[in-house]
C-alpha positions, -999 to +999 in steps of 0.1 A: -612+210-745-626+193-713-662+179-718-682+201-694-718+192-675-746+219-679-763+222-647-787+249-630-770+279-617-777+308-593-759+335-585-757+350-548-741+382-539-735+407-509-707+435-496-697+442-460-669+457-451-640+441-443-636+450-409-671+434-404-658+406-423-628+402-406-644+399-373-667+372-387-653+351-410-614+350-405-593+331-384-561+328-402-544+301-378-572+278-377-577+272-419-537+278-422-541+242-403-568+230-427-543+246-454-519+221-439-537+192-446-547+200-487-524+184-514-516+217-524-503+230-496-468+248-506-473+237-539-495+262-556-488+302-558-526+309-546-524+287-515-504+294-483-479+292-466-474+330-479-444+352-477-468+380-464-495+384-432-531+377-450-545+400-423-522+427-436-537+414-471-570+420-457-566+454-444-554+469-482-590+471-485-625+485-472-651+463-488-659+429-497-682+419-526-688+383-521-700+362-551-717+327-553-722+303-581-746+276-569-747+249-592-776+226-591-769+189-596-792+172-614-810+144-599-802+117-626-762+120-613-772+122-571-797+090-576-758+070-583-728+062-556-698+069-564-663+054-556-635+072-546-620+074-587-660+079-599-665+110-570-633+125-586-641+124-622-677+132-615-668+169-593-639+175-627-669+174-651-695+192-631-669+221-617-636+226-635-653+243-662-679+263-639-649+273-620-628+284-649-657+304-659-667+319-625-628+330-615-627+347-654-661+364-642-648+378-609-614+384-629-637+406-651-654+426-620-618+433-608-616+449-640-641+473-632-638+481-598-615+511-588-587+495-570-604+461-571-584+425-559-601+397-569-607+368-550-612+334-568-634+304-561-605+279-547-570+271-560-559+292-590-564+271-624-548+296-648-517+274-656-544+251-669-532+212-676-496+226-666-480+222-626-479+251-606-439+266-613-440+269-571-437+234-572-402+233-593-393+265-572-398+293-598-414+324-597-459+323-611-463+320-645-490+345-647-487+371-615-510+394-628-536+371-631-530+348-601-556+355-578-558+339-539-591+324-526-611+334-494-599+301-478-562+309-486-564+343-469-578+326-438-620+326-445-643+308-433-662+300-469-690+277-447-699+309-427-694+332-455-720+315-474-747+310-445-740+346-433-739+365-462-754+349-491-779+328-471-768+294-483-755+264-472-727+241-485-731+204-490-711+177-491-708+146-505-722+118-480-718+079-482-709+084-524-734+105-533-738+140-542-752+170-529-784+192-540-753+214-552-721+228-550-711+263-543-679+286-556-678+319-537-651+345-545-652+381-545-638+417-549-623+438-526-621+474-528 
């Protein structure tokens, strides 16, 4: 069991259509090239290159519910630098579990949403500890619970957040953390 930090969390939500979203926030070719430069390009069921249009993804549905998770870093970790290894192992114990937990929470809306799709809050974790099978060439482990993020379908998560949940990501600068983090997912309908 991974040793998770508790942190202050909000949650942030808002539903446009998808038209409107799609107007606003998507521009497949342009993150299918930031897509190109993550470590798990290819390599992970959730994250392109896809066998399938994500526009024509997209277009299955009418609305959007978008959901954020701000999680508030506390000021005794953002008062420390951090190296490259510390920045790594510090973001694994303030978000893996968050994240496990947020994805299971839109996973659960899904649930009760006629016709709903879920939309996770980055790569898919569901294999856990194991590899992604994409990676050995064989089919997803768990299809039916293998859920594609915002980014992965072409989103723009920056403008997502400052559009419609009235938020702004931060980044690490110079080693040190931000105020907070932010997952956003969703359910389409």
């Amino acid at each position: 069991m991974e040793e998770m930090l508790h942190c202050e969390t909000q949650f942030y939500e808002n539903t446009v259509t998808v038209k409107e979203f799609l107007e606003d926030c998507v521009d497949v070719p342009r993150f299918l090239g930031y897509c190109r430069q993550c470590s798990n390009f290819g390599k992970t069921w959730s994250c392109p290159e896809f066998s399938f249009d994500p526009l024509d993804f997209w277009k299955k549905y009418k609305t959007l519910r978008m959901i954020g998770l701000k999680i508030i870093v506390p000021d005794s970790l953002r008062e420390k630098t951090y190296d490259s290894q510390g920045k790594q192992e510090i973001i694994e114990a303030l978000l893996s579990g968050y994240k496990r937990q947020f994805d299971e929470y839109i996973y659960q809306e899904e649930k009760q949403t006629e016709g709903g799709m879920s939309l996770g809050g980055g790569t898919c974790m569901k294999c856990g500890s194991l590899p992604c099978s994409r990676i050995s060439g064989e089919p997803c482990r768990q299809p039916d619970r293998m859920r594609y993020s915002i980014e992965a379908l072409g989103g723009d998560v920056s403008k997502t957040v400052t559009k419609y949940l009235g938020q702004k990501l931060e980044w690490i600068e110079d080693g040190r953390l931000p105020k907070h983090f932010m997952l956003v997912g969703g359910v389409l309908s």
